[in-house]
C-alpha positions as CSV (number, residue, x, y, z in Angstrom):
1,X,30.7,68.9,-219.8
2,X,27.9,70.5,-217.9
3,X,26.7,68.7,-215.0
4,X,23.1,69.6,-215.5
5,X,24.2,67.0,-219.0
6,X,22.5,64.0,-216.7
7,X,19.2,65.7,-217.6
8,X,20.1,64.9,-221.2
9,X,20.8,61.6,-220.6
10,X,18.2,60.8,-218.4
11,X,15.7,62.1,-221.0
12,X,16.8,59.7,-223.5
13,X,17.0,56.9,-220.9
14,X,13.6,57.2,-220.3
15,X,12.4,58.0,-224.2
16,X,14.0,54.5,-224.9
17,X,12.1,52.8,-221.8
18,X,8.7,54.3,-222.3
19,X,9.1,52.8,-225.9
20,X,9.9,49.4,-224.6
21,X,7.0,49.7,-222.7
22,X,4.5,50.8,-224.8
23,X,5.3,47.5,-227.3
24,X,5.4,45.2,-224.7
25,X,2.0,46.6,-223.9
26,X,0.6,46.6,-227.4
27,X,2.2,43.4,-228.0
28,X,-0.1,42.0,-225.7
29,X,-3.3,44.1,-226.3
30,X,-3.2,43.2,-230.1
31,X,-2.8,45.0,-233.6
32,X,-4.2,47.9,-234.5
33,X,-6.7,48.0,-237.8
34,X,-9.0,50.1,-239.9
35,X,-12.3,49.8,-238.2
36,X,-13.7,52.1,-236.2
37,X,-15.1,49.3,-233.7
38,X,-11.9,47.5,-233.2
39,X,-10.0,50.7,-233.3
40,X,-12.2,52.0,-229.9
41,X,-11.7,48.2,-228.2
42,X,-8.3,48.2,-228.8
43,X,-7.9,52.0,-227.3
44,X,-9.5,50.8,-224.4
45,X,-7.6,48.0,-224.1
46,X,-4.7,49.7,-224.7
47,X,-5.5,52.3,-222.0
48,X,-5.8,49.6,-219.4
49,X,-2.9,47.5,-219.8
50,X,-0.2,48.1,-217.0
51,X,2.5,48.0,-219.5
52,X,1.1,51.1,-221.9
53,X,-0.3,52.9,-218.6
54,X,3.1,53.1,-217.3
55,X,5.4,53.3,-220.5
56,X,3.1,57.1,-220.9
57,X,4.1,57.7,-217.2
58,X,7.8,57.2,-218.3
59,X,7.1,59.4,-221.5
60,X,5.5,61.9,-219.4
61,X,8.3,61.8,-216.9
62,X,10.9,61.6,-219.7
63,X,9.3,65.5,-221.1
64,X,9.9,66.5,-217.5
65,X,13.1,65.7,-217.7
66,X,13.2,67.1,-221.4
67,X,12.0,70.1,-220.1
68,X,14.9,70.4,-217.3
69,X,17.2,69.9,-220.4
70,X,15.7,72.8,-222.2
71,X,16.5,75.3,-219.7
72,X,20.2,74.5,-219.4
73,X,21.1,73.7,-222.7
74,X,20.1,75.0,-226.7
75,X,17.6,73.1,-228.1
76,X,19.5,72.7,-230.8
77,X,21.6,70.8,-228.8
78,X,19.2,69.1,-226.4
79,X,16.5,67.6,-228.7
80,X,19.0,65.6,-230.8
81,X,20.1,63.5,-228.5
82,X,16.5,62.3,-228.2
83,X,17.8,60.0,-231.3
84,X,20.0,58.2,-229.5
85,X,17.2,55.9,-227.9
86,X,16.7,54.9,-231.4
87,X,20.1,52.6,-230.3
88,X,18.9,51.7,-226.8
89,X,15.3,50.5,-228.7
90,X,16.8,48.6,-231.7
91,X,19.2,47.0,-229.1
92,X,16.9,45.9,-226.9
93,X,14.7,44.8,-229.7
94,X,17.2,42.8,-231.1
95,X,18.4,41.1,-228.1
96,X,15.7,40.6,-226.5
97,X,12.7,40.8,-228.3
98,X,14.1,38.7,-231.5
99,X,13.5,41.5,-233.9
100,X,15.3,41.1,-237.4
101,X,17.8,44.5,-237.1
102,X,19.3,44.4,-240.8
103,X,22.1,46.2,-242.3
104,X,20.1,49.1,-243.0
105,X,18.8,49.4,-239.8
106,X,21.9,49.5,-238.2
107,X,23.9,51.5,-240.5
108,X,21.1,54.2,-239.9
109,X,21.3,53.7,-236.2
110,X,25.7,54.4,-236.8
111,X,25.3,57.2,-238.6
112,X,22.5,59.0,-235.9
113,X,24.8,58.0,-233.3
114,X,28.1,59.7,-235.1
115,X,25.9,62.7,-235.5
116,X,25.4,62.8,-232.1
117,X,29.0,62.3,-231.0
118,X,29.7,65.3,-233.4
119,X,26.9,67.5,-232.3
120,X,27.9,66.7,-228.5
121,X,31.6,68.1,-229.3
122,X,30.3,71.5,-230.6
C-alpha cells in the first residue's frame, strides 16, 4: 500500500470529526425550522458557536487533505473511502451520544464498510 494512503485516512478521520462537531454544535444552537426569521437566527447562531465554527475548519481541512488524496490516487478509488466515517459517526453516536443505531442502520454501515475493504483490494 502506498504511503501517500495516510492522506486517505486522514481525510476520513477528519470527515467523521467535523461531523461530530457540527452536531454537538447544532445540538446546542437548536433545531432548525420553516420560517424565514428563525431560519436567519438560527444561521447566526449557528455561525457563532465554537463547536460549528470549528467542525467547518475540520471539513475545510479534511478537503485539503481530500485534495492531497486526489493527486496520488483515482478518484474512483479515493472518494469512497469517504464512507467509511459513516462507521466512525454512528459509532460515536451510539456510544456516546445515546443515539438508537438499529439493525438497519448497522447492516447499512457492514455492508459500506465490506465495499470498502473490497474496493481497497483492487
Amino acid at each position: 500500500m502506498s504511503k501517500y494512503f495516510v492522506f486517505i485516512l486522514i481525510t476520513v478521520l477528519l470527515n467523521a470529526v467535523s461531523q461530530l462537531l457540527m452536531k454537538a454544535g447544532m445540538t446546542q444552537v437548536g433545531k432548525a425550522e420553516f420560517s424565514s426569521a428563525k431560519t436567519l437566527t438560527l444561521f447566526l447562531t449557528a455561525a457563532t458557536n465554537p463547536f460549528v465554527i470549528f467542525g467547518l475548519l475540520t471539513m475545510t481541512i479534511s478537503m485539503g487533505t481530500h485534495l492531497m488524496s486526489l493527486s496520488r490516487f483515482d478518484v474512483s478509488f479515493a472518494f469512497p473511502f469517504i464512507s467509511l466515517a459513516y462507521a466512525i459517526v454512528a459509532a460515536w453516536g451510539y456510544f456516546v451520544m445515546g443515539e438508537d443505531v438499529g439493525l438497519q442502520r448497522i447492516a447499512g454501515i457492514v455492508i459500506i464498510v465490506v465495499g470498502t475493504i473490497v474496493l481497497a483490494r483492487s
